[in-house]
Backbone as JSON, one array per atom type, in Angstrom:
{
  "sequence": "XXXXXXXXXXXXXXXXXXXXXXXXXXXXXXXXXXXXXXXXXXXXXXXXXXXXXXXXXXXXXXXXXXXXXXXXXXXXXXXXXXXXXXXXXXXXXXXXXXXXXXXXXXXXXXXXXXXXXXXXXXXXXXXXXXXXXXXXXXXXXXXXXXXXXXXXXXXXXXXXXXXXXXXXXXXXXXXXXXXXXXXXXXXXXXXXXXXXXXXXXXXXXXXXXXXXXXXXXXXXXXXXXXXXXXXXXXXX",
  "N": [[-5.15, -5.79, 21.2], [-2.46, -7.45, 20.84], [-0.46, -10.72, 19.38], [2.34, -12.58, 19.19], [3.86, -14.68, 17.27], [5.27, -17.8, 16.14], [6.26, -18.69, 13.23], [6.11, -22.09, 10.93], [6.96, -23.19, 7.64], [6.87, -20.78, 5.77], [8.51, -19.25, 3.45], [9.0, -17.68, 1.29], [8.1, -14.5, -0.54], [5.86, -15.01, -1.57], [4.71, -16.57, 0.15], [4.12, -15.11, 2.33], [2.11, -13.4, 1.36], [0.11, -15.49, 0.87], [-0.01, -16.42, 3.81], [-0.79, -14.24, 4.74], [-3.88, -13.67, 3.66], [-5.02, -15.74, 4.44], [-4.74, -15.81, 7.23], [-5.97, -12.98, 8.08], [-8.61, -13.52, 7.23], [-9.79, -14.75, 9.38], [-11.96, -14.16, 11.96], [-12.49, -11.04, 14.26], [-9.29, -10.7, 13.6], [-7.95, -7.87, 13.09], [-5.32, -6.58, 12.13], [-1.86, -7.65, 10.8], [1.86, -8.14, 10.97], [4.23, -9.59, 9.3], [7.18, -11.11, 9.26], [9.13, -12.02, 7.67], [12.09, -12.53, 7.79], [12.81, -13.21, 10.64], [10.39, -15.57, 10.84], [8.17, -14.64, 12.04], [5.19, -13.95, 13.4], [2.75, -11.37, 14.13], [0.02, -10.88, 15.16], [-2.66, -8.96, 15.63], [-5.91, -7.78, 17.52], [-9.24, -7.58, 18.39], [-10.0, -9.03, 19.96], [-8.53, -11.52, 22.14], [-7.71, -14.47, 20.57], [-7.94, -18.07, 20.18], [-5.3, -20.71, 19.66], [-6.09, -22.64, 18.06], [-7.48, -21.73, 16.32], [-6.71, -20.02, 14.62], [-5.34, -21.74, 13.28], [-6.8, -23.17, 12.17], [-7.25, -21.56, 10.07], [-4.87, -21.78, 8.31], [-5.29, -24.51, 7.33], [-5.04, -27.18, 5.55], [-3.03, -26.12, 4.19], [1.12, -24.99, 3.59], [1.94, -24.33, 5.93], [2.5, -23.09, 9.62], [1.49, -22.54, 13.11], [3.16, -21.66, 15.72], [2.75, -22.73, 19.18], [4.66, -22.71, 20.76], [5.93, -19.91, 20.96], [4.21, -18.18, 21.56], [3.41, -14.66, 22.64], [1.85, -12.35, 24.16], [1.0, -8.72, 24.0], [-0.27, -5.76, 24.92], [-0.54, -3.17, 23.35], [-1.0, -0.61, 21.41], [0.25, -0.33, 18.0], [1.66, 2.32, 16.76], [0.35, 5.17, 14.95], [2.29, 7.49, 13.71], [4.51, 5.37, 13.7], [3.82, 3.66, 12.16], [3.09, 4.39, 9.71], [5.62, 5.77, 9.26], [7.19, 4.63, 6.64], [5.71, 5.47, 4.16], [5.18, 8.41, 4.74], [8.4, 9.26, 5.14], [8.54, 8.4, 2.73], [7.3, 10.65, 0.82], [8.0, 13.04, 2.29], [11.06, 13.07, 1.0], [10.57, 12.79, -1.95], [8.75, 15.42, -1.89], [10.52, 17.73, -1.07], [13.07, 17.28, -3.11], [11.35, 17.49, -5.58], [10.92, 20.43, -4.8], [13.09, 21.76, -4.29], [14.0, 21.2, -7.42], [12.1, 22.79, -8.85], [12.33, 25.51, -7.76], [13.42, 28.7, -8.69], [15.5, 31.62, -9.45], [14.61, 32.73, -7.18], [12.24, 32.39, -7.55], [9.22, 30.09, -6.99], [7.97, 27.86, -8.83], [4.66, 26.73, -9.79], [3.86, 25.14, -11.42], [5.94, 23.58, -12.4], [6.58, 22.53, -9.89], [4.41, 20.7, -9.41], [4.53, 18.87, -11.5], [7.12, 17.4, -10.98], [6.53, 16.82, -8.35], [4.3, 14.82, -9.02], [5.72, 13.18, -11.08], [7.9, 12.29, -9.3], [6.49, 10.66, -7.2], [4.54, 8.99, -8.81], [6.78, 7.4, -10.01], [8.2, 6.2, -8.24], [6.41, 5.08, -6.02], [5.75, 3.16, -7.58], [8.38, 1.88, -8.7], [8.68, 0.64, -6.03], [6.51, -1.56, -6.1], [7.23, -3.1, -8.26], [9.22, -4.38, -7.25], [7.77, -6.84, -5.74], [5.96, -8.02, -7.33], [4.16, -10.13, -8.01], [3.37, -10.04, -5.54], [2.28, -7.72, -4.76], [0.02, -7.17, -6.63], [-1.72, -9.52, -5.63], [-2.22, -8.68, -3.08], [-3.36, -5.77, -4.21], [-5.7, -7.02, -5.29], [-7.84, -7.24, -3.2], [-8.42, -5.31, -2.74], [-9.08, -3.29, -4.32], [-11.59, -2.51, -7.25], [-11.09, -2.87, -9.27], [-9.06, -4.9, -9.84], [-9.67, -6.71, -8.39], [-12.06, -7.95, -9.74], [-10.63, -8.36, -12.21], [-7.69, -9.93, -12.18], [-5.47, -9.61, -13.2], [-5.2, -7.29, -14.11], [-3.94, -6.04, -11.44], [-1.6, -6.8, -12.1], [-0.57, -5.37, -14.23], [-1.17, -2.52, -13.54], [1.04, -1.43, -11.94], [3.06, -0.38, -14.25], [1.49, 1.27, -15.19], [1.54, 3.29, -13.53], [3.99, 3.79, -14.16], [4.75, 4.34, -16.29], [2.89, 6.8, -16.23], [4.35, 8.63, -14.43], [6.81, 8.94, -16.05], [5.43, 10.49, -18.0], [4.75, 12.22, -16.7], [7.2, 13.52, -16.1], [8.32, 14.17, -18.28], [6.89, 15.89, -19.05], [5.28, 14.92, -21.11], [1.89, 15.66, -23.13], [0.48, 17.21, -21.35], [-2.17, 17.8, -20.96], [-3.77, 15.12, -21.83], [-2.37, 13.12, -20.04], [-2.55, 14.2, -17.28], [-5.81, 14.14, -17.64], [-5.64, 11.1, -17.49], [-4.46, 10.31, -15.31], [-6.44, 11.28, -13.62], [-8.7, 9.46, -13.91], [-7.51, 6.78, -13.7], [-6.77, 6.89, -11.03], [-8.44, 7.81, -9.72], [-10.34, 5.86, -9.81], [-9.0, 3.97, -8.56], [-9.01, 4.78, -5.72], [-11.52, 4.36, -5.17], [-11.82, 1.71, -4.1], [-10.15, 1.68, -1.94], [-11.92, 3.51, -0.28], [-14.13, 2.48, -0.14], [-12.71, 0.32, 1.51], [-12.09, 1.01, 3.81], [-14.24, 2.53, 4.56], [-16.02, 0.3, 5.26], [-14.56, -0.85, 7.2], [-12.57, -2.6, 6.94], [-9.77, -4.39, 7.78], [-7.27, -4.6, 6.12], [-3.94, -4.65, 4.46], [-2.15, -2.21, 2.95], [-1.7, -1.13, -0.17], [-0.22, 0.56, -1.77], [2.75, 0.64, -1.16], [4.04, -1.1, -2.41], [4.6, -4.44, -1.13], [6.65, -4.43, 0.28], [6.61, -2.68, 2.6], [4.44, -3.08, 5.39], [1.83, -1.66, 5.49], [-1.15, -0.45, 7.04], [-4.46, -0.2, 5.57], [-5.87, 3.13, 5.88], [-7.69, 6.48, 6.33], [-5.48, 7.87, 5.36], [-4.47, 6.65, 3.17], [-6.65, 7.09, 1.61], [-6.19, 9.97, 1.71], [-3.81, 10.08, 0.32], [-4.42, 9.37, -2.62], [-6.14, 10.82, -3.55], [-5.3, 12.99, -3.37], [-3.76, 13.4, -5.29], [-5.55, 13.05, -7.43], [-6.9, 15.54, -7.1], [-3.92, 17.5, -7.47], [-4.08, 17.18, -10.12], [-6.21, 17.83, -11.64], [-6.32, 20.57, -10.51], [-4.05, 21.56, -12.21], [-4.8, 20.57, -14.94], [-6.78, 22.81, -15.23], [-4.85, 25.08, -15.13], [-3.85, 24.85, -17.4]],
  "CA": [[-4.3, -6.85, 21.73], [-1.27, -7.92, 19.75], [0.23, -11.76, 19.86], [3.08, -12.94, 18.25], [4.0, -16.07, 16.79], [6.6, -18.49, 15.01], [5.03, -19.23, 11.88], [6.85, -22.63, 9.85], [6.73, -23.56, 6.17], [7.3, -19.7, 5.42], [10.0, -19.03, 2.62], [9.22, -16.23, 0.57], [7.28, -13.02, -0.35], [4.53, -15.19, -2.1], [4.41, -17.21, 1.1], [3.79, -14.09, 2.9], [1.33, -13.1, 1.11], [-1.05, -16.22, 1.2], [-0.36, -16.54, 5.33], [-1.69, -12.77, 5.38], [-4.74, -13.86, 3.51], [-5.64, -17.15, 5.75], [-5.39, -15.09, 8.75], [-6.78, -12.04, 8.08], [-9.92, -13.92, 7.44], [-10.34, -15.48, 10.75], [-13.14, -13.37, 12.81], [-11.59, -10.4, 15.27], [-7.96, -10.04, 13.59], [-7.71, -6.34, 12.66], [-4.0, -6.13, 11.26], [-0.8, -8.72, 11.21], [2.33, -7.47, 10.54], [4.82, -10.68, 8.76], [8.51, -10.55, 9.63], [10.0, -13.33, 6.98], [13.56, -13.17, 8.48], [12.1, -13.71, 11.65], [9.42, -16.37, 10.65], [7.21, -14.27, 13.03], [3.54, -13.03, 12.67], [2.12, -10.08, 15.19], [-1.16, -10.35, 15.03], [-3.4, -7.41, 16.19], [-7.11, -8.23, 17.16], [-10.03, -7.02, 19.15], [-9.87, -9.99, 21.6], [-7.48, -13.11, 22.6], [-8.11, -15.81, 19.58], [-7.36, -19.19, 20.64], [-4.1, -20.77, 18.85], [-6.62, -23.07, 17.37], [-8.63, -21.43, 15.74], [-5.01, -19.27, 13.95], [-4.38, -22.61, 12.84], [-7.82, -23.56, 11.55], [-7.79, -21.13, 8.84], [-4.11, -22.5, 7.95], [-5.64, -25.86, 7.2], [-4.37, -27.35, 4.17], [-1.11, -25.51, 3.22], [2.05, -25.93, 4.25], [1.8, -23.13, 6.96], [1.24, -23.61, 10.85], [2.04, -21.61, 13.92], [4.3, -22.27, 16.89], [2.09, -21.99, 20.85], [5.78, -22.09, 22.51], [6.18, -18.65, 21.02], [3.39, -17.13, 21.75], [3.55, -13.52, 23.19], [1.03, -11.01, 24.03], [1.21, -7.1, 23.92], [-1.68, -4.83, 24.96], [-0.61, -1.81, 23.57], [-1.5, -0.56, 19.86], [1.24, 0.41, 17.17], [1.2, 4.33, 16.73], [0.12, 6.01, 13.29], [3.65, 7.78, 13.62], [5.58, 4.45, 13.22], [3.17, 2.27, 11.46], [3.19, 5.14, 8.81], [7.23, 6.13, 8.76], [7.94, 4.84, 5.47], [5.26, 6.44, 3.47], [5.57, 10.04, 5.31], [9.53, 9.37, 4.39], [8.97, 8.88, 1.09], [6.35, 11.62, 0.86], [8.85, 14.25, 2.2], [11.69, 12.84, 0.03], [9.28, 13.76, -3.22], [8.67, 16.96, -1.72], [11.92, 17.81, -0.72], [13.41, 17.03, -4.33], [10.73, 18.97, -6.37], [10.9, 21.73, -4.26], [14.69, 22.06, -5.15], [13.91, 21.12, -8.99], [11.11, 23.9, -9.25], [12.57, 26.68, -7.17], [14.36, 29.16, -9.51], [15.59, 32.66, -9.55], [14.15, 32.81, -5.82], [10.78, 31.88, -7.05], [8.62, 28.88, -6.82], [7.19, 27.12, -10.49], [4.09, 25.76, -9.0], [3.18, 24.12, -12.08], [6.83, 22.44, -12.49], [6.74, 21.49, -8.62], [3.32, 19.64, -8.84], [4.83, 18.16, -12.36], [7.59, 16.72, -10.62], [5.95, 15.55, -7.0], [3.4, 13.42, -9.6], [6.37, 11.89, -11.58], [8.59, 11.53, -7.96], [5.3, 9.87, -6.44], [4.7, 7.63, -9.75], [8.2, 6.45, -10.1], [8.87, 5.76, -6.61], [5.76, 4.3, -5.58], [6.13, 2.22, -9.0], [9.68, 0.8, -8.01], [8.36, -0.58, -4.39], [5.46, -2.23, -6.31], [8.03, -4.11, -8.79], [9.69, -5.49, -6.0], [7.66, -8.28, -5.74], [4.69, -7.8, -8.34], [3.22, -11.2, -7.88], [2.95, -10.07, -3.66], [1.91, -6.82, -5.09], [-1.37, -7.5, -7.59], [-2.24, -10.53, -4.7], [-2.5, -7.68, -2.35], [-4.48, -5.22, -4.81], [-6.72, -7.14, -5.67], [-8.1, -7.38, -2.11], [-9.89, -4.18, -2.42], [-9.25, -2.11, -5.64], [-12.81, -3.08, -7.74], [-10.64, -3.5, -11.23], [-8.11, -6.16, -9.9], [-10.86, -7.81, -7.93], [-12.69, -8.76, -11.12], [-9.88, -8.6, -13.29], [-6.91, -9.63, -11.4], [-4.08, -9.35, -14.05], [-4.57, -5.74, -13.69], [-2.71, -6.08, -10.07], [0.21, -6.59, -12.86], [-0.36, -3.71, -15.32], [-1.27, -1.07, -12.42], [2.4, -0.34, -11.74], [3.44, -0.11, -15.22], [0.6, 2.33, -15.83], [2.33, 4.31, -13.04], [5.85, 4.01, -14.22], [4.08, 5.28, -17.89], [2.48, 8.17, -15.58], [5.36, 9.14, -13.86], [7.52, 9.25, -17.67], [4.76, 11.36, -18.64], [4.98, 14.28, -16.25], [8.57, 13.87, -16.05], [8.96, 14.64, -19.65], [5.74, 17.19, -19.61], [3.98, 14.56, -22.2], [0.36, 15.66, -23.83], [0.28, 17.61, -20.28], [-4.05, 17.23, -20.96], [-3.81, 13.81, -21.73], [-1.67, 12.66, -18.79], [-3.76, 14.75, -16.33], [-6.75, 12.79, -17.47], [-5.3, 10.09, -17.23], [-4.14, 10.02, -13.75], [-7.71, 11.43, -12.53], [-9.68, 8.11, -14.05], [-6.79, 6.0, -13.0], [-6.45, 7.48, -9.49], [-10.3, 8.02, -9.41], [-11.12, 4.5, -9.98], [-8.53, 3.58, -7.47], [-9.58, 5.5, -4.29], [-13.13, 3.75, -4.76], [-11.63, 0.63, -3.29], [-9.72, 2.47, -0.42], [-12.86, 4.64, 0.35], [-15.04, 1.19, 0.34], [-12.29, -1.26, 2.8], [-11.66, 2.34, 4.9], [-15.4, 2.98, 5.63], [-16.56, -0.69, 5.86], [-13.77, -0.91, 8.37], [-11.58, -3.43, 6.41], [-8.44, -4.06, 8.25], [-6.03, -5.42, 5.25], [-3.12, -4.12, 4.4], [-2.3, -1.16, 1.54], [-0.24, -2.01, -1.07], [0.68, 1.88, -2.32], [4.17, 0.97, -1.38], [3.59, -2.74, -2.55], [4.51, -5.13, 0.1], [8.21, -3.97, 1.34], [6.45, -2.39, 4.03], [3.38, -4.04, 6.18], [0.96, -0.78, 6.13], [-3.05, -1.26, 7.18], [-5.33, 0.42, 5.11], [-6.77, 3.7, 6.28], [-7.53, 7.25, 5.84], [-4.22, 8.02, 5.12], [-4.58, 5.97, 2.04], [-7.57, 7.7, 0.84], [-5.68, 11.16, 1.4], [-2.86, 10.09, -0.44], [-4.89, 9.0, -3.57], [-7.18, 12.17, -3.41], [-4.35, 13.89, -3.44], [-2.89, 12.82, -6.83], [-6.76, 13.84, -8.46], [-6.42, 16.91, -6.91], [-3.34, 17.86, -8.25], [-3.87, 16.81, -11.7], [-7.55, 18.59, -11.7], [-5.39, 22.15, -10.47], [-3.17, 21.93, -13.19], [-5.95, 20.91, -15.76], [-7.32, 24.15, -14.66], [-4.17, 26.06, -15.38], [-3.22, 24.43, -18.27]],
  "C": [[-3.4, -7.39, 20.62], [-0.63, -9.42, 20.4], [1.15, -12.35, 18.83], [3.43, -14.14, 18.26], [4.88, -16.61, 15.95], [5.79, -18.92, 14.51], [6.57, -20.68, 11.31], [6.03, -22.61, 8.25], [6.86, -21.89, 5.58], [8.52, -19.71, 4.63], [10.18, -17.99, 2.12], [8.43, -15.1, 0.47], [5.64, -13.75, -0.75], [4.1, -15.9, -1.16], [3.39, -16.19, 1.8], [2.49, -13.76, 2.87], [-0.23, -14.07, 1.29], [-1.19, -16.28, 2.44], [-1.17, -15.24, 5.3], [-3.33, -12.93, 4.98], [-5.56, -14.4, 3.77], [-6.0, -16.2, 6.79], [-6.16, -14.07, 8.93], [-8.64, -12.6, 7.84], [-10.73, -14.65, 8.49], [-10.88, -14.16, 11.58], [-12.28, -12.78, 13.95], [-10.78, -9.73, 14.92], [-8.13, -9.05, 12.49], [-6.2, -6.12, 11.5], [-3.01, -7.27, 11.56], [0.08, -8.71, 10.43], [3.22, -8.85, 10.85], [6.46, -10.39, 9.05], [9.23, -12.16, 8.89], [11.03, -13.54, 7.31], [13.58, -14.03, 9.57], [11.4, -14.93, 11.71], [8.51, -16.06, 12.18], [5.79, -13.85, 12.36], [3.57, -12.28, 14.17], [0.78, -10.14, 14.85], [-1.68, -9.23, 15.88], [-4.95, -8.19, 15.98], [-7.3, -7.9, 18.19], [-10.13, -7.86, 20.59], [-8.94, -10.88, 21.72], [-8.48, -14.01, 21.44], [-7.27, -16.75, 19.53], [-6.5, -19.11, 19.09], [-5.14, -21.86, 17.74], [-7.48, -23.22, 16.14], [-7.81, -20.41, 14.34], [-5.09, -20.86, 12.84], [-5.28, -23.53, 11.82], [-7.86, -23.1, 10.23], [-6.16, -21.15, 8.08], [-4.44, -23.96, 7.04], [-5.54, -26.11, 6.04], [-3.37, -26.54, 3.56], [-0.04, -25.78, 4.4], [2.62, -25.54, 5.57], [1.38, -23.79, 8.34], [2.06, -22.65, 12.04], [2.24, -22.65, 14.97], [3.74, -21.86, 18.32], [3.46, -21.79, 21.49], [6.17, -20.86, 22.11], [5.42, -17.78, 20.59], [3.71, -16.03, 22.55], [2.65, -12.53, 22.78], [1.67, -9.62, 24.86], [-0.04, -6.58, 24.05], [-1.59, -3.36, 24.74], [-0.5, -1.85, 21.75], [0.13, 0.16, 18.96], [0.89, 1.88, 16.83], [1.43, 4.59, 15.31], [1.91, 6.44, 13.05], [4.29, 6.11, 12.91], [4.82, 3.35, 12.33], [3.47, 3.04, 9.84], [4.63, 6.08, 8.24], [7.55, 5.99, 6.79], [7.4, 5.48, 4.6], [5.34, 7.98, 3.55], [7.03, 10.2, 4.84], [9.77, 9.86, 2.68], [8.46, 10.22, 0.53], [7.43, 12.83, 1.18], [10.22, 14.13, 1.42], [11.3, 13.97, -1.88], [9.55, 15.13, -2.82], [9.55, 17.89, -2.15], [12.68, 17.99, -2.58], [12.43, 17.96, -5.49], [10.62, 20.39, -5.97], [12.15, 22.92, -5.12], [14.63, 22.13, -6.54], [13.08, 22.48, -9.27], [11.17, 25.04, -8.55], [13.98, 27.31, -7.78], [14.53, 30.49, -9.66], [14.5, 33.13, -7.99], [13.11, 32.83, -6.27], [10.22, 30.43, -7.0], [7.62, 28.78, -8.16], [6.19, 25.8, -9.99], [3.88, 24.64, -9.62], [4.79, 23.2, -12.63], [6.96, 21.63, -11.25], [5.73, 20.57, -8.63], [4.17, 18.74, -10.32], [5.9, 17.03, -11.73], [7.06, 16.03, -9.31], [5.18, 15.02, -7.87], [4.49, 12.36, -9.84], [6.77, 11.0, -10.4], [7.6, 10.52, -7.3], [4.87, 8.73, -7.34], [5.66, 6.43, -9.84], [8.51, 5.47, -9.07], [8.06, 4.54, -6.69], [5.79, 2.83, -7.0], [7.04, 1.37, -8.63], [9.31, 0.08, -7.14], [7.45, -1.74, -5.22], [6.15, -3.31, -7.01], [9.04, -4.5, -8.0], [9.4, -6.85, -5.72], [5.77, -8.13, -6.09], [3.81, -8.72, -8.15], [2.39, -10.72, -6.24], [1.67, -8.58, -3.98], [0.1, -6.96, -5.61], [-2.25, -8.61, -6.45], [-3.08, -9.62, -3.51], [-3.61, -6.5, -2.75], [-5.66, -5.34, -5.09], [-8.09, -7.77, -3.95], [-9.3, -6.41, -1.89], [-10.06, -3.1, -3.52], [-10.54, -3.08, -6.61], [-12.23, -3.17, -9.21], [-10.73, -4.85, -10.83], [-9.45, -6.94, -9.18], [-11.45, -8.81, -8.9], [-11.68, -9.51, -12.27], [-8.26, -8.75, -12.73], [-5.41, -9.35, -12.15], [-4.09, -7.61, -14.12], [-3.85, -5.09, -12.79], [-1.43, -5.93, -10.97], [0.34, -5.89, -13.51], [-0.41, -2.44, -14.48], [0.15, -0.77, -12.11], [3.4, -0.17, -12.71], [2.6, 0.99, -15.05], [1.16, 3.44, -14.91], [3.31, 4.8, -13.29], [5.65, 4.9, -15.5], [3.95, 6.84, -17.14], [3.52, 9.19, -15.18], [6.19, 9.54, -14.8], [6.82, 10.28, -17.71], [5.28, 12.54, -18.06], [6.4, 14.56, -15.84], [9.2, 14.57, -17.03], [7.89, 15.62, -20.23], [4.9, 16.25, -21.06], [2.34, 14.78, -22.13], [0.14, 16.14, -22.17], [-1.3, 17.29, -19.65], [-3.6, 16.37, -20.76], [-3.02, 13.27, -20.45], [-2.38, 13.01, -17.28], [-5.35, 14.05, -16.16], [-6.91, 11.58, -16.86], [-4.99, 9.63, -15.71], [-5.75, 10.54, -12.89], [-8.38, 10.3, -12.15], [-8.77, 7.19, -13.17], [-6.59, 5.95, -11.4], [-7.8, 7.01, -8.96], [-10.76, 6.66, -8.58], [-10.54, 3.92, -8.71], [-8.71, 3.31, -6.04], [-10.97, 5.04, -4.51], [-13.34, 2.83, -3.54], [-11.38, 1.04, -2.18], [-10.66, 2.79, 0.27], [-13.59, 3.65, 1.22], [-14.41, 0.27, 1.31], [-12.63, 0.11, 3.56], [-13.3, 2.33, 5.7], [-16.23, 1.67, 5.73], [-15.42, -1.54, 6.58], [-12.86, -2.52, 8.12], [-10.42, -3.6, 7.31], [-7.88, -5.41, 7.37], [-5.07, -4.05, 5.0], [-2.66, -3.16, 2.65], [-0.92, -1.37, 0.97], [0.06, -0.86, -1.89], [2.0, 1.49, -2.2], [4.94, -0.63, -1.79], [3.76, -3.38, -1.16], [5.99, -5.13, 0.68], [7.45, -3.41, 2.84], [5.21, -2.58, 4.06], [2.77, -1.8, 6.19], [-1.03, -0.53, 5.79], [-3.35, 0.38, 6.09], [-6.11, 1.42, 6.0], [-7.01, 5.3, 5.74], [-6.56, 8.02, 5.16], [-4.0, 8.36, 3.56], [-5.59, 6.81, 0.79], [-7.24, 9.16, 0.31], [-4.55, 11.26, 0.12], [-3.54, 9.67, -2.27], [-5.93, 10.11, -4.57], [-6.51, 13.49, -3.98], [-3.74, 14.51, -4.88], [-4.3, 13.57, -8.02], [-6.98, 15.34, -8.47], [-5.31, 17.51, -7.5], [-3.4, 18.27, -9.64], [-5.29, 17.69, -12.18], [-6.56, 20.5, -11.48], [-4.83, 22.17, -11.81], [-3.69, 21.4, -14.81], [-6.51, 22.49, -15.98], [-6.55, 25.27, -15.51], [-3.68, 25.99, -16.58], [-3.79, 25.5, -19.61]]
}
């Protein structure tokens, strides 16, 4: 069941981010996708949850929702469109190393995985410095560093933008490969742990430009990256 709502006191990305954290903790709501131009929320949840009870876990900030524009939906957002922008970027990457590492009509497997790491570092790197504070707020939600240690929410997409340099420029090919296993490794713990104790928050791979829930997806895409870097260990 999906219901949408005029949210006030909303201004910016760090706004955003604390309404997603109020509500998501109220009992039921699954996913709730923020539309700041708008000053809308969508919630998503297993049953009808009074407006009161939305507004309860508001209480004390400067946040509150609007009953005359309430609107319910009984139909679920589809993997396809909930998941557009990552699959975009994902064949972008592709797409682009394919072309970089296809030469004399063959295919340079070990320059195409070199470049889909950097293209997938860089990128996903840029979205995250977008709005770093929304970013690390968001990480530390379910990755088991930032949890403890939450200033690592703010070094984690440097350490990518480092990563991404690396295999762009073929640095210490070992060392960089390492590096992205532990880093990755450690990563996909958190994912594995919201994913299979059925978390519904939102994944901050592409930081917080785009609203997308945490799920297997997430875990593939992270899996993915150790895999790689383990192959070309291998070949190295």
């Amino acid at each position: 069941m999906k219901s949408t709502y005029t949210i006030e006191g909303m201004t910016c990305s760090s706004c955003e981010s604390t309404v997603r954290q109020k509500l998501m903790q109220v009992s039921g709501v699954q996913e709730l996708y923020i539309d700041l131009t708008k000053k809308e929320v969508e919630i998503e949840s297993e049953k009808a949850i009074s407006l009161s009870e939305l507004q309860k876990s508001l209480q004390g900030s400067k946040y509150s929702l609007l009953e005359k524009a309430v609107k319910t939906i009984d139909n679920d957002v589809s993997t396809k469109s909930t998941y557009a922008p990552l699959f975009l970027v994902f064949a972008f990457i592709t797409g682009i190393s394919f072309i970089t590492s296809y030469k004399n009509e063959t295919m340079d497997i070990m320059l195409f995985m070199n470049h889909f790491m950097a293209g997938f570092f860089i990128v996903f790197s840029f979205f995250k410095f977008l709005n770093l504070r929304a970013f690390a707020d968001s990480y530390a939600m379910y990755d088991i560093i930032a949890k403890k240690i939450p200033v690592y929410g703010y070094v984690y997409p440097f350490i990518e933008l480092l990563l991404g340099i690396a295999f762009l420029t073929a640095f210490n090919p070992f060392l960089t490969n390492v590096a992205t296993i532990i880093i990755m490794g450690i990563s996909s713990i958190g994912v594995i742990e919201s994913v299979l104790n059925k978390k519904k928050i939102q994944c901050a791979c592409l930081g917080t430009v785009f609203n997308l829930p945490m799920s297997s997806i997430t875990i593939v895409e992270d899996l993915l990256m150790v895999s790689m870097s383990l192959i070309m260990l291998i070949i190295l």
